[in-house]
C-alpha positions as CSV (number, residue, x, y, z in Angstrom):
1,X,18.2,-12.9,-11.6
2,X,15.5,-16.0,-10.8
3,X,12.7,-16.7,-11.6
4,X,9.4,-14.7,-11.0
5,X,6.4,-15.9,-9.3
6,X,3.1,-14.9,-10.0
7,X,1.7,-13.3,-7.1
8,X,-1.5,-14.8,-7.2
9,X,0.4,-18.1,-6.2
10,X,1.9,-16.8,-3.1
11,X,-1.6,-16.0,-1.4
12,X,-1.9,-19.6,0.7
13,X,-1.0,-18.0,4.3
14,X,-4.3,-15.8,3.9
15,X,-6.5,-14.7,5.6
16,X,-3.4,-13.5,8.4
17,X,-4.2,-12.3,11.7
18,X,-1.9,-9.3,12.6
19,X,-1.4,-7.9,16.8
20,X,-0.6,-4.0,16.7
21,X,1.6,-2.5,19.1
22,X,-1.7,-1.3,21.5
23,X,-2.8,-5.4,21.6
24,X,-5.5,-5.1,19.1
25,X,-6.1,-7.5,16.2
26,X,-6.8,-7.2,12.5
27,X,-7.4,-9.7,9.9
28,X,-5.2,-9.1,6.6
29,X,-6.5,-10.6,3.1
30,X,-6.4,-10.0,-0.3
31,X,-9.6,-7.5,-1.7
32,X,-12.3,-9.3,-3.1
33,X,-14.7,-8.6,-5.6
34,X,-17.5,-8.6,-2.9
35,X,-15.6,-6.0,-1.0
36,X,-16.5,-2.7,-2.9
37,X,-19.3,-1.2,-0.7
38,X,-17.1,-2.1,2.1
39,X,-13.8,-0.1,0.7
40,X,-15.7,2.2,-1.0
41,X,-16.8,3.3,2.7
42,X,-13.4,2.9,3.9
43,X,-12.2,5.1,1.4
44,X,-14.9,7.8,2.1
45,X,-14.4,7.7,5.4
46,X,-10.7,9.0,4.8
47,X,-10.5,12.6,5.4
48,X,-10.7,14.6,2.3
49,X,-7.3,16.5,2.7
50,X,-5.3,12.8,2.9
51,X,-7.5,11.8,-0.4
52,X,-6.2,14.4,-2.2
53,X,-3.1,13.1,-2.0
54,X,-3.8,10.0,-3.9
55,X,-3.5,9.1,-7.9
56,X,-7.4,8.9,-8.4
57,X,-10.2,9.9,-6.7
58,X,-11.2,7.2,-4.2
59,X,-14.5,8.2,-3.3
60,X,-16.1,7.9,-6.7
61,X,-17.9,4.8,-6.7
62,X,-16.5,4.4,-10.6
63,X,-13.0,4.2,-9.6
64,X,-13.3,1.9,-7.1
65,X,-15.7,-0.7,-8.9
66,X,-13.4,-0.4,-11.6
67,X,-10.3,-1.8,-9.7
68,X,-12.8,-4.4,-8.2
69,X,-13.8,-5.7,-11.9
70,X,-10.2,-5.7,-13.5
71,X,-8.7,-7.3,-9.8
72,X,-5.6,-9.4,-11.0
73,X,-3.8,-10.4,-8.4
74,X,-0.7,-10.7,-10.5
75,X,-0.5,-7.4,-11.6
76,X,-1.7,-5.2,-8.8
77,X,-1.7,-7.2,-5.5
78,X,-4.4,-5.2,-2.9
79,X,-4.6,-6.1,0.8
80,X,-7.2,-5.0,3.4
81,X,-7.1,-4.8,6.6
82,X,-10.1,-6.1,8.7
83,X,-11.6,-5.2,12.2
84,X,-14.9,-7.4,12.6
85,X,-16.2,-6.8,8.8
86,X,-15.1,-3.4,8.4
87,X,-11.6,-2.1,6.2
88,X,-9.4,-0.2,8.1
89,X,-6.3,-0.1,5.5
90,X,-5.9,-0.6,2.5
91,X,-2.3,-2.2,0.5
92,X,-1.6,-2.6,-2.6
93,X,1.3,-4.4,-4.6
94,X,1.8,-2.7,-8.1
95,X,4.0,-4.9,-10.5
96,X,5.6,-4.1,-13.3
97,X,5.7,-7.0,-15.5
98,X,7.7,-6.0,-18.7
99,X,11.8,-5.5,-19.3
100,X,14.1,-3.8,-16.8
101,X,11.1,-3.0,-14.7
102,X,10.1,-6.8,-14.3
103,X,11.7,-7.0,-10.9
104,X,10.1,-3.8,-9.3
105,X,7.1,-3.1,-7.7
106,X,5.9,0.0,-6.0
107,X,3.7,0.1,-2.6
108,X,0.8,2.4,-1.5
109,X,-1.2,1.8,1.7
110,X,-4.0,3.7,2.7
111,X,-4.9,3.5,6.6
112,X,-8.3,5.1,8.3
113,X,-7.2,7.1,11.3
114,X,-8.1,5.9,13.9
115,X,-5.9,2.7,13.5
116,X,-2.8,5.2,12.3
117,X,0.3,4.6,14.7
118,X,-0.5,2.1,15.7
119,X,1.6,-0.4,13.6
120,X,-0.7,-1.2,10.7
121,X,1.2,0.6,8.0
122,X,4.4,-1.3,9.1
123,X,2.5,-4.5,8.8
124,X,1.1,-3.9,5.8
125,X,4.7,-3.4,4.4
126,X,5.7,-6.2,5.7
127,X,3.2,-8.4,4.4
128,X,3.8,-6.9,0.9
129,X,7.8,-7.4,1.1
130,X,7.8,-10.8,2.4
131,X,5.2,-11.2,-0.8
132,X,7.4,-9.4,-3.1
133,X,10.5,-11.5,-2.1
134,X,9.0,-14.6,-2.6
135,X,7.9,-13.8,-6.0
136,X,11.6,-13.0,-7.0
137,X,11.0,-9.3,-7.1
138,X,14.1,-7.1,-5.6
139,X,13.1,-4.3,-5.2
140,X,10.2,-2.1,-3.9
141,X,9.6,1.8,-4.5
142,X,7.3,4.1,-2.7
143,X,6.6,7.9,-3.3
144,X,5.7,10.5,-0.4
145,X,4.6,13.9,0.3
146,X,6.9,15.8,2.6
147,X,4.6,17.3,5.3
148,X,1.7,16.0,4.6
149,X,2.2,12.3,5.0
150,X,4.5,12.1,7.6
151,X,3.3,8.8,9.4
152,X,3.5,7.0,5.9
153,X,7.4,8.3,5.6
154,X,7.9,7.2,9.0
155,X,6.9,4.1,8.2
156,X,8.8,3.1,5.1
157,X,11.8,4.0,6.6
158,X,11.4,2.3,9.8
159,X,11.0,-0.4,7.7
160,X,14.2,0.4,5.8
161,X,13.6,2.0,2.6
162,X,15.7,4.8,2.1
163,X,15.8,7.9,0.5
164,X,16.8,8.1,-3.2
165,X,15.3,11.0,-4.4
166,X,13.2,14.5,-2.7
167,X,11.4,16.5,-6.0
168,X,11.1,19.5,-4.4
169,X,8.1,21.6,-4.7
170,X,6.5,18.8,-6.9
171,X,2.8,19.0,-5.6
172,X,0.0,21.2,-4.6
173,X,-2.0,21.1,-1.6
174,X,-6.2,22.4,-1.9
175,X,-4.7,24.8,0.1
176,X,-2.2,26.0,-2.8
177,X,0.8,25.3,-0.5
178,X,3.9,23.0,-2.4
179,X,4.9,20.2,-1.0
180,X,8.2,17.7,-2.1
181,X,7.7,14.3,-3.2
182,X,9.9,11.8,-1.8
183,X,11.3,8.6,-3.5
184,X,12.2,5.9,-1.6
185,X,13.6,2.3,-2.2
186,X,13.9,-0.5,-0.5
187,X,15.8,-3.8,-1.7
188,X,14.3,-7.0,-1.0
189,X,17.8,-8.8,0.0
190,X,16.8,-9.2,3.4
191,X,13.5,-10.1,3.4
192,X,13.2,-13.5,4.5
């Protein structure tokens, strides 16, 4: 095992422009504290059944200007995507800095939908693995839900993280239906 990186010193290639697969362009740079009315209303504008899916409740204003005011870069890394000056995606790096965790890091990415399928979510990843490599990480995890996130599970495993775990019946719809959670892992050995 090498060295780690902090994060926040692998951030010099920002702001990134990104083609998707239909020829359209966003901008991709790390959140910055001037951004929370801006991903406040990206977050709200995210239809209620996908936010339930989430750990916290993204359209309080509380949550969100928390994670503006404690933003370390080193800790939890956050992307957003741009189109003009609007967030159409949000990424986010989540480190964990202490013992045999040290050299994992999970990923969650959050994309508004009218830019889903259209490449975004792979972009995202890659952006965040190419990070995570560089930093000395090896590993990235993601979590899930069967059936209800399907273009997110297509993604991480287009971009080859596989399946290491399904906890069936784990979560609850608003509707009251169960869903599985699905693990996933993906080592950073080929990342380049």
């Amino acid at each position: 095992m090498g060295e780690l990186l902090p994060t926040s010193s692998l951030l010099g290639a920002f702001p990134r422009s990104v083609t998707l697969v239909d020829g359209s362009a966003v901008s991709i740079r790390p959140l910055r504290p001037g951004d929370l009315a801006a991903l406040l209303a990206f977050f709200r504008g995210i239809p209620e059944d996908d936010r339930w899916w989430l750990r916290e409740d993204v359209s309080d204003a509380t949550v969100v200007q928390r994670w503006i005011s404690e933003l370390d870069y080193d800790r939890v890394l956050p992307l957003v995507a741009m189109a003009d000056d609007t967030i159409v995606a949000d990424a986010s790096l989540h480190r964990r800095g202490f013992g045999a965790r040290r050299f994992l890091a999970e990923v969650r990415i959050v994309v508004a939908p009218p830019y889903r399928g259209r490449g975004l979510a792979y972009a995202l990843l890659l952006e965040l693995s190419e990070i995570a490599a560089a930093a000395g990480l090896t590993h990235l995890q993601a979590e899930v839900v069967a059936g209800a996130q399907s273009g997110a599970l297509e993604a991480v495993e287009q971009m080859g993280f596989v399946r290491v775990a399904t906890i069936d019946d784990l979560l609850v719809s608003r509707a009251g239906v169960r869903h599985d959670l699905v693990q996933l892992v993906f080592p950073l050995t080929e990342v380049h």
